[in-house]
C-alpha positions in Angstrom: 2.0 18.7 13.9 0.0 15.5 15.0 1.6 12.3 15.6 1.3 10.7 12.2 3.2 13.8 10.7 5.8 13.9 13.2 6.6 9.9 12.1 6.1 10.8 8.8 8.6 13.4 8.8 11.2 11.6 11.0 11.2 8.7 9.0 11.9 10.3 5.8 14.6 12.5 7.9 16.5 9.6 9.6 15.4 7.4 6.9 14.4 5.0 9.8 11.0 2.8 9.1 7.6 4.5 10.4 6.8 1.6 12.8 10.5 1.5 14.5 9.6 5.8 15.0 6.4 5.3 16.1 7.8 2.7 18.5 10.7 5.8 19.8 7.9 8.1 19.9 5.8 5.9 22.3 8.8 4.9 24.5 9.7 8.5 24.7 5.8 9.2 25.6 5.6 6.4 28.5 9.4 7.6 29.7 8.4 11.5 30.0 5.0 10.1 31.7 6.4 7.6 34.1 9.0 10.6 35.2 5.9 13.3 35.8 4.3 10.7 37.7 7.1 10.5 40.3 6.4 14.0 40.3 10.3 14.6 38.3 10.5 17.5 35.6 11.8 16.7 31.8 13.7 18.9 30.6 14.5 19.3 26.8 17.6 21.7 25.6 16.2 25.1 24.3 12.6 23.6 23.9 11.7 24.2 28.0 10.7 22.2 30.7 7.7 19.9 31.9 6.9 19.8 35.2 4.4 18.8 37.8 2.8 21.5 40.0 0.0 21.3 42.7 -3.1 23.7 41.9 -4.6 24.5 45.3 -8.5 24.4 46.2 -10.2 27.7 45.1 -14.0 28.2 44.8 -15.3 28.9 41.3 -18.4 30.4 39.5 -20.7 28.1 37.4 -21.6 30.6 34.7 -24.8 29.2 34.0 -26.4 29.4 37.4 -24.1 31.7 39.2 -23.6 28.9 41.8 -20.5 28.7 43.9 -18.5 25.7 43.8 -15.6 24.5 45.4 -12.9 23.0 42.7 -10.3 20.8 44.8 -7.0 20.5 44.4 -5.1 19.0 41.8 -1.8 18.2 39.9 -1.2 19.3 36.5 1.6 19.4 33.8 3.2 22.9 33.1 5.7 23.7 30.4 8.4 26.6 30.7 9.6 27.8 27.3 13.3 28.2 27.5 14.9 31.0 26.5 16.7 29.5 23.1 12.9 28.9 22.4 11.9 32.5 22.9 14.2 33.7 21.3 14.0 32.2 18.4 10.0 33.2 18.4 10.9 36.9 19.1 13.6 37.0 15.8 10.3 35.7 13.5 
């Protein structure tokens, strides 16, 4: 589901105007963001959790040439499935 379809289908659910969800959707977006970037997690119910973690420096392999190089560290997003969530994929 892309954005468009998730407005689509929230409108006609809440029967809310597209422009007012696509509005909600884009707060919630800049909300969820602003919290990772102060490095907080976002939790949502039994969907899981996003949270910031710290990759450490480790040397890599270009495939190409076989050359060695050194890929710094960095932050990046992670998402842990909660269990309501994995559930609900194990009983399809």
């Amino acid at each position: 589901m892309n954005n468009t379809e998730l407005v689509n289908t929230l409108a006609d659910k809440l029967t809310i105007s597209k422009s007012e969800i696509s509005l909600y959707i884009d707060n919630l977006v800049e909300l969820m963001t602003a919290e990772l970037v102060a490095n907080n997690t976002v939790a949502f119910g039994n969907l899981g959790v996003l949270e910031v973690q710290k990759r450490n420096e480790r040397v890599a392999v270009h495939p190409s040439s076989g050359k060695k190089i050194l890929v710094p560290p960095k932050l990046v997003v992670k998402f842990k499935t909660a269990n309501g969530l994995k559930d609900k994929l194990k009983g399809r």
